[in-house]
N, C-alpha and C positions, 0 to 999 in steps of 0.2 A: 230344582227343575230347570233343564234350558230354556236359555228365552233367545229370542231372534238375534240378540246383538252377539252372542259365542258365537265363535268358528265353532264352523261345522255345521249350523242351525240354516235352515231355509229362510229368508226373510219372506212372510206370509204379512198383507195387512192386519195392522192392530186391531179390526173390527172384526176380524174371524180368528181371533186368537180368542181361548178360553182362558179364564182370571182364576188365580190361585188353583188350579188343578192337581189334586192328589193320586195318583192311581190308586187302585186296589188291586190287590192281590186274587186273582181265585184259585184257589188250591185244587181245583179239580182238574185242570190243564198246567199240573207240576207233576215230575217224574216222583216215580217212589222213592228215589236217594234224599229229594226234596223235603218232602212229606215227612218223613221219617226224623230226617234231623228237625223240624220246626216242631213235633212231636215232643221231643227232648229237651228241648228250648221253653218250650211252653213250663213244661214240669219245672223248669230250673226256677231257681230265683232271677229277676233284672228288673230292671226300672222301662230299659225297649221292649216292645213285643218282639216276638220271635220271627216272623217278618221282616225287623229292622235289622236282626244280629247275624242272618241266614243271605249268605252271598246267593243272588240269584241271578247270575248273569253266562255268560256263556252258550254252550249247544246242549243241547238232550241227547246224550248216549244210549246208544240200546231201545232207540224208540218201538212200540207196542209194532210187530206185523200184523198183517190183515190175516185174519183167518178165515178160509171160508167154511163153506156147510162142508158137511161129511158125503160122501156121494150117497149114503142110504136116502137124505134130504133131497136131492138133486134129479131133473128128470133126465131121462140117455139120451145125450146128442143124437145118437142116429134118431134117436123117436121124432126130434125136434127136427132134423134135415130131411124128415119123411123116407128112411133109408132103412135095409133089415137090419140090427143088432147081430154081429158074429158072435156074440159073446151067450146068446139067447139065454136061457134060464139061471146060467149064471156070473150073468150082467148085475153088477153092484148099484146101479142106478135104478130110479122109480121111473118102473116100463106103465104102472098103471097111471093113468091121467086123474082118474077122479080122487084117488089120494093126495096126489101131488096138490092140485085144486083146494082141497079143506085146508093144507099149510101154507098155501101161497097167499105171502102179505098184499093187502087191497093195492088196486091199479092208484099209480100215483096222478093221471091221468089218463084223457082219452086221445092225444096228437102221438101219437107213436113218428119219431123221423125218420124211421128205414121205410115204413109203409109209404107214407107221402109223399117224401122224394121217391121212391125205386120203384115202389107197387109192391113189395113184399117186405115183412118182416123176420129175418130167419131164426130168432126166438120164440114163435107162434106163441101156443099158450103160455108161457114162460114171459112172456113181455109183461113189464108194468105198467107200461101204453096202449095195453092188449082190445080193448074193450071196441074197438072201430074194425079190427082185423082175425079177431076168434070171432064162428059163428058159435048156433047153440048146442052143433053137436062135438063142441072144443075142437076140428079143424082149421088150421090157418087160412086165412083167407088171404086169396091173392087179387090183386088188380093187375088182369093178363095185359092190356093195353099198354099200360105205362110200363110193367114188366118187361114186354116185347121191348118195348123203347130203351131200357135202361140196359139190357141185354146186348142191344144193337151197338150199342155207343160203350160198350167195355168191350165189342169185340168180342160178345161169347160168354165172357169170363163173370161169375157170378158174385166177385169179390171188385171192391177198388184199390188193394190194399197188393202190394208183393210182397218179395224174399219170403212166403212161410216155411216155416221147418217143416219137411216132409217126413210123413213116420218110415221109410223106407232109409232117407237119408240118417236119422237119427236114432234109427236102429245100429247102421254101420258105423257111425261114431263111436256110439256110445260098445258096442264091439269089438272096437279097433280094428276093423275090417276096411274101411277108409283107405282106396289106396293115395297114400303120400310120394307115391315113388320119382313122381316132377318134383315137385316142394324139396326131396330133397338132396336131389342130382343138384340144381339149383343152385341151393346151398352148400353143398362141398365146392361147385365150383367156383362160385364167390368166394367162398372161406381158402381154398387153396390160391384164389387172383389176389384177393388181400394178403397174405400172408407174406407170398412172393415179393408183392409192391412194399409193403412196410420192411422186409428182410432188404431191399434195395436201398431205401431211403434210409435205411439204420447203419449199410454198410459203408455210407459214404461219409461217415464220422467213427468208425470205433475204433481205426489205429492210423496211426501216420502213414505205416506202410502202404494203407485204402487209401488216405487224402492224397497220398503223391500222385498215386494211381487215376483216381477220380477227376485230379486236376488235367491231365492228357498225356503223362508221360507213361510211358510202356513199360513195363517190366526188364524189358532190356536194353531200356536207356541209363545213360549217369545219373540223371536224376531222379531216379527211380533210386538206386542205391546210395545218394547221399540219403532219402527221408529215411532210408532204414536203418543206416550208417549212427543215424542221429537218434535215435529211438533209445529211450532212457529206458522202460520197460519192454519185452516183450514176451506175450505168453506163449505155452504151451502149442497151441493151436490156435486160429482164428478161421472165419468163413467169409470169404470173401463176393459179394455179389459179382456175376457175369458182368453186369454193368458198367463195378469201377475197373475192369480190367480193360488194358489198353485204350488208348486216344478216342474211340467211338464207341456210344452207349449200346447196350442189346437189351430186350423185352426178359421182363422176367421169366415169359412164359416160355421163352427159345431153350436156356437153360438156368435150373432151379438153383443149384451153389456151384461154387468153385474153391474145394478143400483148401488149404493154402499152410500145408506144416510149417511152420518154422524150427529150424532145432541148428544145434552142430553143424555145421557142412562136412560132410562127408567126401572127399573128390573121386570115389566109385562108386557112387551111388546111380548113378544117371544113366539109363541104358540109351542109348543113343538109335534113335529111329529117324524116318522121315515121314513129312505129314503131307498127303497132297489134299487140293482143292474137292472136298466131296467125301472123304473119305470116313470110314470110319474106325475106328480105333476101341481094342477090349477096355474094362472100367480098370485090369492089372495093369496098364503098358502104363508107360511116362513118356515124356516127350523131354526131347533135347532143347535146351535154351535158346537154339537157334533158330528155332521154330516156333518160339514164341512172342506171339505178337498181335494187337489188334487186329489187325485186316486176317491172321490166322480164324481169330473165335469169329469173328463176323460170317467171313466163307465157311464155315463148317462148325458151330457150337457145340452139338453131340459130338463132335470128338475131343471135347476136353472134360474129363469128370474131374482129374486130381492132377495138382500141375507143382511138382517139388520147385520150391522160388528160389532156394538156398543158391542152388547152384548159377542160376537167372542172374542172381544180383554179384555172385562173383565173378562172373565172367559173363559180361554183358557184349552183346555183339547187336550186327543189326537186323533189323526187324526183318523179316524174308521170309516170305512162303514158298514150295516148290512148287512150282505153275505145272502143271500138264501140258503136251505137246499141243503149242501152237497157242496157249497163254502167255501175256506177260506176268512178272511179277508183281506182288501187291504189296505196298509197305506204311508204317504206320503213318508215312507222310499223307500218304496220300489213299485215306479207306473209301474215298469215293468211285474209286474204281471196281470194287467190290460189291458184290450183286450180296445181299442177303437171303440168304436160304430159308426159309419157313420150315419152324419145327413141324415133324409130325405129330404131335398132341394135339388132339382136338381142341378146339378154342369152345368159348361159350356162347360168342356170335354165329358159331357154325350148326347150332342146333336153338338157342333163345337169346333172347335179344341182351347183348352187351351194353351193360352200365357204366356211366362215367366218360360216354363217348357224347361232346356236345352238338346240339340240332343247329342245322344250317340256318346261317343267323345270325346263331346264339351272342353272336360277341367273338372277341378275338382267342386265336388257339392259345393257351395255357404253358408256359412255358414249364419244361419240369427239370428240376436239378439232380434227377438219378437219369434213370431207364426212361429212354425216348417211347411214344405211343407207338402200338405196331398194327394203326389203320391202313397204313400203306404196306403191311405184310398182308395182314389175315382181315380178310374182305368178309365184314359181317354183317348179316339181313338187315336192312332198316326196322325200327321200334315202330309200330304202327298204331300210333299211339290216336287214343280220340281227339278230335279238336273241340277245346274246351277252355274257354277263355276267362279269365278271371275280372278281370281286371274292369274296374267300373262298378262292379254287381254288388247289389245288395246282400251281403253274406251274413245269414243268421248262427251262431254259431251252437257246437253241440252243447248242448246245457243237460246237465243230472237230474234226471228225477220230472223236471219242470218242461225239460228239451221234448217231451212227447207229440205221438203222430196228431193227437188234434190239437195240441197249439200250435204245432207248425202248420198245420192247415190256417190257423189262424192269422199268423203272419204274412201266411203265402196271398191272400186276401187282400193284404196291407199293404202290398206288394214287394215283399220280400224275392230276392232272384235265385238264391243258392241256399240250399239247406243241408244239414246235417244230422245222423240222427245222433243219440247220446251213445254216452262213450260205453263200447263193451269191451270186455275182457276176452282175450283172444283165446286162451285157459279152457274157458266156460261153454267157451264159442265150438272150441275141438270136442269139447266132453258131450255136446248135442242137448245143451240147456233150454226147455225150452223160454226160458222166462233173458236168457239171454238173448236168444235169437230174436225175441219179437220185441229188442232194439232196433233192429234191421228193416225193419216193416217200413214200404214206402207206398207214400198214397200216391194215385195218377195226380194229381196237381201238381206234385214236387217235380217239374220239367228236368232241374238239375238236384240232384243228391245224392250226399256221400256219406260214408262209412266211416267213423272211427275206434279204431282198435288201440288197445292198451295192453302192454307186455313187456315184457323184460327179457324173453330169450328167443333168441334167432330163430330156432327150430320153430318153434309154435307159431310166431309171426308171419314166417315164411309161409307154413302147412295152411293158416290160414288165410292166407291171399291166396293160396290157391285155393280153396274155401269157397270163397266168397269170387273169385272169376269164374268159377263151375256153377257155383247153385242160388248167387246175389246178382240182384239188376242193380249199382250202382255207379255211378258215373264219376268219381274216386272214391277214394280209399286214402284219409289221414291217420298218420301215428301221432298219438297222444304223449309227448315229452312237457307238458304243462303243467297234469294233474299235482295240483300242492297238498293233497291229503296224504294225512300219514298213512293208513293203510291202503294206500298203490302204493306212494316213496320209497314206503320201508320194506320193500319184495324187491326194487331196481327200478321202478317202470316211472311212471310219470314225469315230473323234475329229473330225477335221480340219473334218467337217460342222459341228460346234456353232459352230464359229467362222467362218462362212460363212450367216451369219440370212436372207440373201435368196436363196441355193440351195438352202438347205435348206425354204425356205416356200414357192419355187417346186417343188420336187419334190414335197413333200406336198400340196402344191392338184391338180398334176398328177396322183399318182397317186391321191388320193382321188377326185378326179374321174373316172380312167380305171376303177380296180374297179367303180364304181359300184353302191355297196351294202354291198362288203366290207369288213367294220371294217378298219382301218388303225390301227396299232401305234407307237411309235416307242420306240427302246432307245437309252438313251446312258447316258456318265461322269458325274462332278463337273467334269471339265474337262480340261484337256491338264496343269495342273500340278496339285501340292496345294495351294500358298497362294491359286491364286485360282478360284472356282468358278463353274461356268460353265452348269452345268444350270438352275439357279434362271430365270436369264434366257431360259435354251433352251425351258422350259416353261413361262412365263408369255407368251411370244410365240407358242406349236404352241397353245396355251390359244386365244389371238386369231384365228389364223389359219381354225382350225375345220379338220373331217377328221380330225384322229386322237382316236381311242375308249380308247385306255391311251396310257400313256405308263412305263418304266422306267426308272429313275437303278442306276447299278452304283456304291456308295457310293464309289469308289477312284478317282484321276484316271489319265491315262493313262503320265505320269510314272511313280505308285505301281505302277502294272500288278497285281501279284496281293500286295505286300508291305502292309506295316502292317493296322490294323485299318478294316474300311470305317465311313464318317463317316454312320450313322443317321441324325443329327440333321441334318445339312444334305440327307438322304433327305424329312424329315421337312418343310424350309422347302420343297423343289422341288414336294411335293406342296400344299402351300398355296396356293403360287403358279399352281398349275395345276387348283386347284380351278374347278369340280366335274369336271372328268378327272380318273379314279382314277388314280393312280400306285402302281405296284409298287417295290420296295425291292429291290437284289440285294446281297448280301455277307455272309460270314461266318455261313452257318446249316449249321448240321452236327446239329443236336440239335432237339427237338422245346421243348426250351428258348431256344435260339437263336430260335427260330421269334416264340414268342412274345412274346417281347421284340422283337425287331424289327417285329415286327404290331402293336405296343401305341404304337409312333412313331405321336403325333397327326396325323391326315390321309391316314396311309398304309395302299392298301385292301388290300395283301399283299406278299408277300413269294416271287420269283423263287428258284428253287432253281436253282443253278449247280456247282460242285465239289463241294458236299456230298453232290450224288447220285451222282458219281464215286466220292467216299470208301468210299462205304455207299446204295446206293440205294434199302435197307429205310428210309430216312430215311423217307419218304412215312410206312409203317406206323407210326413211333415219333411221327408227329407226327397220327395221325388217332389213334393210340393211347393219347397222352398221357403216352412210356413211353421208356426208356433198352433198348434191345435188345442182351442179350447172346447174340450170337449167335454159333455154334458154327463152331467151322473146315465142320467136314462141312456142315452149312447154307451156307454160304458158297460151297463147291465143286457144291454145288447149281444155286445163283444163275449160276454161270459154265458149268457143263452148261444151264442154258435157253440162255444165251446162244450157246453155238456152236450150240444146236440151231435157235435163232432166223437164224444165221448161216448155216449151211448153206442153211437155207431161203431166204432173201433171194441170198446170192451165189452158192451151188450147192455141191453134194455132188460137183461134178468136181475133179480135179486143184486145178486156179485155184480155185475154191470152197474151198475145204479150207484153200489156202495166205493165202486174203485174209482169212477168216477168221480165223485164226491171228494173221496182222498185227495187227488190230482186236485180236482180245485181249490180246495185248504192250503194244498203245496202252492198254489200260484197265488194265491190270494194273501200269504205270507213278504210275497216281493209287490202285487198289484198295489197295496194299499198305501207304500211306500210313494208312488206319484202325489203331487200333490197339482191342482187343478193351475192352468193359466190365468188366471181372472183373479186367482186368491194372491198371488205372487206380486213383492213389491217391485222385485227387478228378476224377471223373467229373462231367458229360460231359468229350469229348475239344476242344478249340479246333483250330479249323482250320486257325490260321497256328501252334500246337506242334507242331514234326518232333519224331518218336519217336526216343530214344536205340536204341542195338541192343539188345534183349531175344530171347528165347527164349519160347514159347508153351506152352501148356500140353498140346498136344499137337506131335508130329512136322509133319502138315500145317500148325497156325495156324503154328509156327516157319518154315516154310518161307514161307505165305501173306505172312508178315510183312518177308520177305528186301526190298531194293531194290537186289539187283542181277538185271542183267539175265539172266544165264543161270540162275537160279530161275527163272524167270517161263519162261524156254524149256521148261524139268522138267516147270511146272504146263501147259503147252501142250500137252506129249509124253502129257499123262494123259490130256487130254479129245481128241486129235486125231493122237492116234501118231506116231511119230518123223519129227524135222524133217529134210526133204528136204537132200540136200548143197547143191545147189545154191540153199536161201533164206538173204538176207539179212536182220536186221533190226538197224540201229544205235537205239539210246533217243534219246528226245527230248533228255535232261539228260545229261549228260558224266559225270556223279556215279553213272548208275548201271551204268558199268563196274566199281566197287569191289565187293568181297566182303566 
C-alpha cells in the first residue's frame, strides 16, 4: 500500500489516513476478460487467491453501451411535443398513453427542473418529476406566466441549446446531396498555391545550375556558366522554378515551371526570334539567348513556357530586352525599372480570403528565400475575421466523454471565459451523425464557444468548415493534432498530424479559408515521444502558414499521455516560435497557483484548463479569487445536484434521460473523487499527478465523496437520482476502480 512518504502520494494528515487498509475486490464492476480468467485461477492449484495472480490494472476495453428501450416501449415524440404524428398508424412508438403509464417506472420525484425554471416540461407524462406537471386527465401542464417569461428571454426560441441537426440537413448528408462545391474550389486552390510555393522552395536547392541562378546571376552571365561548367552530375531533365531564374524573384502563381533541358548542345537548334515587352509567345517557339534575361520574365512571364539553357550558357551575351518605341531598355542590372505584370489566373484573394498573408501589426514582414509575396501584385479582400481575444481567459478545454453541455454549464458558473465542446470526428460529422452532431450543441451561457474537429484528410476537414460556417453558431473552430489514443493516431489524425507538415498546412489553409472569418484554433502535444519535441517546429510553420488565431501546446508528449510532469519551459520555446500567435499552455494546473506560474512562462498568453476542472471545477473561482478553496462535502453535493439538474435538462427527465445521466455522472465521479479536501492536506495546494493515500473525511459524505470505487460512486448516484434500474450497466473506465 502507498503511504504519504512515496512520490507521487499526496501528503494527507496522519489523523485522516486509514491504518492497514486492504481493498477488496468486487467482481461485479470487472470486465468479462477479468472474470473469466480469475474463474480459471480459482480452479487451478496455488497457495494466492486468484485475485492476487490476476493482473488488474490498466483500462476496460470494449466497455458495456447503453442500450435503450425498443421504440414499441417508448411514447412518440410528437405525442409528447403535442404535435400530429406523420407517421399515423404506422408509427412504431406507444401513441396510446394509458399503456405507456402501466410500464412507466414510479416518479423518482415530485421537483421536475424544466417546469420550475421554464413553466414547462417538454417530456409531459414521460417525466419522472412528472407528478407537479401531469394533470389527471395525463396532459402536460403548463405554467403560462413564467412560460411567457422564459419565451421572452430566448427570444422566441423554445430551446437554450444550438447547432441541432436538422432532419432536412441530415437528410442531404446522409445523401450526398450536400452541395460541397466552396469546400472544394477552396481546396484545389490551396492544394495548387502550396504545391507551387514548396516546387519554389525545392527548386532553390536540387542542382547547382538553380543555386547559381538563385544566387542572382542570369543565365547569361559567366557565372551562370562556370556553376554548370562545374557540375559533376547532370540529369536528363530538371524543372526549374520561375523564381531561381534570373537576379529578381516572381510569385509562383505568375508562372507555374520553367522546363530547363539540358543535353548535348546542339548549335542549330535555336530558332532565333525577338521578344518584346507584353508580348506573347506559342508553348512551340524558343527564344534566342539574347533575350534571356531577368527583367525579360519579370516584364512578360507567360511568354516563357520552355527555355533551351544549352545554348544560354554557351554563348552568353547580355541581358537585353527589345523595348517598344519610346521604352528604354531593361537589364539584369537594373529589374527595378520594370513594372511587373499580373498574371491572368485568378488568385484566391480575388474570390476568398488569402491564407498566410499577416494582419496589420502582426509583427515584422517575413523574409522568404524563394518567391517574393505578390501583395503588392494581386490586391486581395481583407479576412474579416471576428474579434476574439484570447488572451487572459479562462479556457476550459475540450474533454471526452466528461467535456459535456452540462458540465460546461457547470464551469461556466465557476466562472470559466471560453469553452469548448468535445472533440468530433469530422468523418461522422459529413455522414449526418446524429450522436455526433450533439457534440456541437451550445448552451446560451457559453458567451464564447468553439468546435473541435479531428481528421486526417483535407477534403473532409475542409467540407466540414464549411459545415459548420453554414449550419454551426460557433465562435472558432480548433483542430485536434493532440489526441494520444491509438485509434485517432493510427487513422493519421490526432498526434500523428504534427508529423505530417504538409497535411497538416494543407488542412489549415483549407479550412481557414472555408470558415471564412472564423478564428481557427490549433491544439497539439510536445510531440509523439518525450526525448524529441515536436511542437516548436509545428508552430513556427502554422506561424508561416497564416489562419490560425491560437495555437495550444499540451506540455506532455503522446508517449507521456497523462504521466510525469508537463514540460512549461519547452511551452514556453513553442510560443516564441510562434510569436506574435498567442499560444496557450495545457498541463498540470489544479490550483490558482499552478495557474500562475505557468502564465508567468515567458511568451505564453494563458493557460488551458483540462483535468483540473474535472478534479474541482470551483478551480475557475480559486484562480479569479486568488484563493485555496476549502470546500465542504455538502457544497460539493451541491455542485453534482446542478449537474444532474443541468443533465436532465439537456438529455431528459424520461426514463433514457435519467439513466444517461446517471452514466455521465459515474464518468465524472471517476476523476471528481480524485481531489482531495484543503483542510485534510499537510502542505497544500494538492498536485495533480499526487494520487491520495485512503483517508477517511471529516464527515460521513466527504469519506464517501472521497471513495474510488466504483459502487460509491453508484450510492452518490442513488442520492441525486434514485435507485439504479436492474437492468443498467456501467463498467469504470480504470480496472482499479473495482477495489474497495
Amino acid at each position: 500500500m502507498a503511504t504519504p512518504t512515496d512520490a507521487g502520494v499526496a501528503k494527507i494528515k496522519a489523523e485522516y489516513l486509514k491504518q492497514d487498509h486492504v481493498p477488496q475486490l468486487n467482481l461485479e464492476y470487472t470486465s468479462p476478460e477479468i472474470k473469466k480468467a480469475m474463474e480459471r485461477l480459482a480452479d487451478a492449484s496455488g497457495d494466492e487467491p486468484a485475485s492476487k495472480r490476476v493482473k488488474i490494472k490498466g483500462q476496460n476495453k470494449n466497455r458495456p453501451r447503453e442500450k435503450r428501450a425498443p421504440m414499441s416501449e417508448r411514447l412518440c415524440p410528437h405525442l409528447l411535443r403535442e404535435t400530429e404524428c406523420p407517421y399515423g398508424d404506422n408509427c412504431r412508438f406507444i401513441h396510446d398513453v394509458e399503456r405507456f403509464l402501466k410500464s412507466k417506472p414510479p416518479d423518482l420525484g415530485d421537483h421536475c427542473f424544466s417546469f420550475e425554471t421554464y413553466g414547462k416540461c417538454p417530456y409531459g407524462v414521460a417525466c419522472r418529476y412528472g407528478s407537479r406537471h401531469i394533470a389527471a386527465d395525463n396532459s402536460n401542464v403548463v405554467n403560462e406566466s413564467l412560460w411567457q417569461k422564459t419565451l421572452a428571454s430566448r427570444g422566441g426560441a423554445t430551446a437554450l441549446t444550438g447547432n441541432p441537426l436538422g432532419k432536412d440537413l441530415q437528410t442531404a448528408l446522409r445523401r450526398k446531396a450536400y452541395d460541397f462545391s466552396r469546400a472544394d474550389a477552396v481546396l484545389r486552390e490551396v492544394g495548387e498555391r502550396l504545391r507551387s510555393g514548396r516546387a519554389a522552395a525545392e527548386g532553390a536547392t536540387k542542382h547547382p545550375v538553380e543555386a547559381a541562378l538563385v544566387e542572382g546571376a542570369s543565365v547569361c552571365e559567366p557565372s551562370a556558366v562556370a556553376s554548370v561548367e562545374s557540375a559533376t552530375t547532370v540529369p536528363e531533365s530538371i524543372i526549374v522554378e520561375p523564381a531561381s531564374i534570373g537576379g529578381a524573384a516572381m510569385h509562383p502563381s505568375v508562372v507555374e515551371q520553367v522546363a530547363v533541358e539540358i543535353a548535348h548542345p546542339q548549335p542549330n537548334a535555336v530558332e532565333s526570334v525577338s521578344v518584346k515587352s507584353g508580348s506573347t509567345l506559342p508553348r512551340s517557339t524558343t527564344i534566342e539567348p539574347a533575350s534571356i534575361g531577368c527583367a525579360a520574365l519579370l516584364s512578360n512571364p507567360s511568354a516563357v513556357e520552355k527555355v533551351p539553357i544549352e545554348d544560354a550558357v554557351a554563348h552568353p551575351q547580355p541581358c537585353a530586352v527589345e523595348s517598344a518605341p519610346g521604352e528604354g531598355a531593361s537589364t539584369c542590372q537594373e529589374p527595378s525599372t520594370v513594372d511587373p505584370v499580373p498574371s491572368n489566373k485568378p488568385s484566391i484573394g480575388s474570390e476568398l480570403p488569402l491564407i498566410g498573408v499577416p494582419a496589420e501589426g502582426a509583427g515584422p514582414t517575413r523574409r522568404h528565400a524563394g518567391a517574393v509575396t505578390d501583395e503588392d501584385v494581386i490586391r486581395t479582400r481583407p479576412v474579416e475575421r471576428r474579434p476574439l481575444d484570447f488572451r487572459g481567459k479562462l479556457y476550459l478545454a475540450p474533454l471526452t466523454t466528461v467535456g459535456n453541455l452540462p458540465f460546461r454549464r457547470v464551469c461556466k458558473r465557476f466562472g470559466a471565459d471560453v469553452t469548448c465542446g468535445e472533440m468530433a470526428v469530422a468523418t461522422n460529422l459529413l455522414q449526418g451523425q446524429q450522436s455526433e452532431w450533439a457534440l456541437l450543441r451550445r448552451h446560451a451561457s457559453e458567451d464564447v464557444f468553439g468546435v473541435q474537429l479531428c481528421g486526417s484528410h483535407p477534403d473532409a476537414m475542409t467540407r466540414c468548415a464549411q459545415l459548420l460556417r453554414e449550419h454551426a453558431d460557433a465562435d472558432f473552430v480548433d483542430i485536434n493534432a493532440g489526441c494520444p489514443l491509438d485509434l485517432v493516431c493510427h487513422k493519421g489524425a490526432g498526434c500523428t498530424l504534427m508529423t505530417r507538415a504538409a497535411r497538416l498546412e494543407t488542412i489549415v489553409g483549407g479550412m481557414a479559408a472555408a470558415l471564412d472569418g472564423v478564428p481557427l484554433t490549433l491544439k497539439m502535444r510536445t510531440g509523439l515521444t518525450s526525448e524529441k519535441g515536436l511542437a516548436a517546429g509545428v508552430a513556427r510553420r502554422a506561424r508561416d502558414w497564416g489562419g490560425v488565431a491560437l495555437m495550444t501546446v499540451h506540455g506532455r508528449s503522446r508517449q507521456a499521455r497523462y504521466t510525469r510532469r508537463a514540460d512549461w519551459a519547452y511551452v514556453g520555446e513553442c510560443a516564441r516560435a510562434a510569436a506574435p500567435v498567442p499560444v496557450f499552455g495545457c498541463g498540470d494546473v489544479l490550483s490558482y497557483d499552478d495557474y500562475e506560474r505557468c502564465v508567468a512562462t515567458p511568451g505564453v498568453a494563458g493557460a488551458m484548463i483540462a483535468r483540473g476542472a474535472l478534479y474541482k471545477p470551483w478551480l475557475f473561482a480559486e484562480i479569479r479569487e486568488r484563493r485555496d478553496w476549502d470546500i465542504s462535502a455538502g457544497e460539493r453535493l451541491d455542485v453534482l445536484r446542478d449537474f444532474v439538474a443541468f443533465g436532465l435538462e439537456h438529455w431528459g427527465s424520461d426514463a433514457a434521460g435519467v439513466e444517461t445521466t446517471r452514466r455521465f455522472l459515474l464518468e465524472w465521479l471517476s476523476f471528481l473523487h480524485r481531489y482531495v479536501p484543503v483542510g485534510l492536506l499537510e502542505q497544500p495546494p494538492q498536485r495533480i499527478n499526487e494520487r491520495p493515500p485512503s483517508y477517511v473525511g471529516r464527515s460521513d459524505l466527504e469519506t464517501l465523496m472521497a471513495s474510488g470505487s466504483c459502487a460509491d460512486w453508484l450510492t452518490i448516484s442513488e442520492m441525486l437520482l434514485g435507485r439504479t434500474p436492474d437492468s443498467f450497466v456501467f463498467l469504470p473506465k480504470h480496472r482499479a476502480n473495482a477495489y474497495k
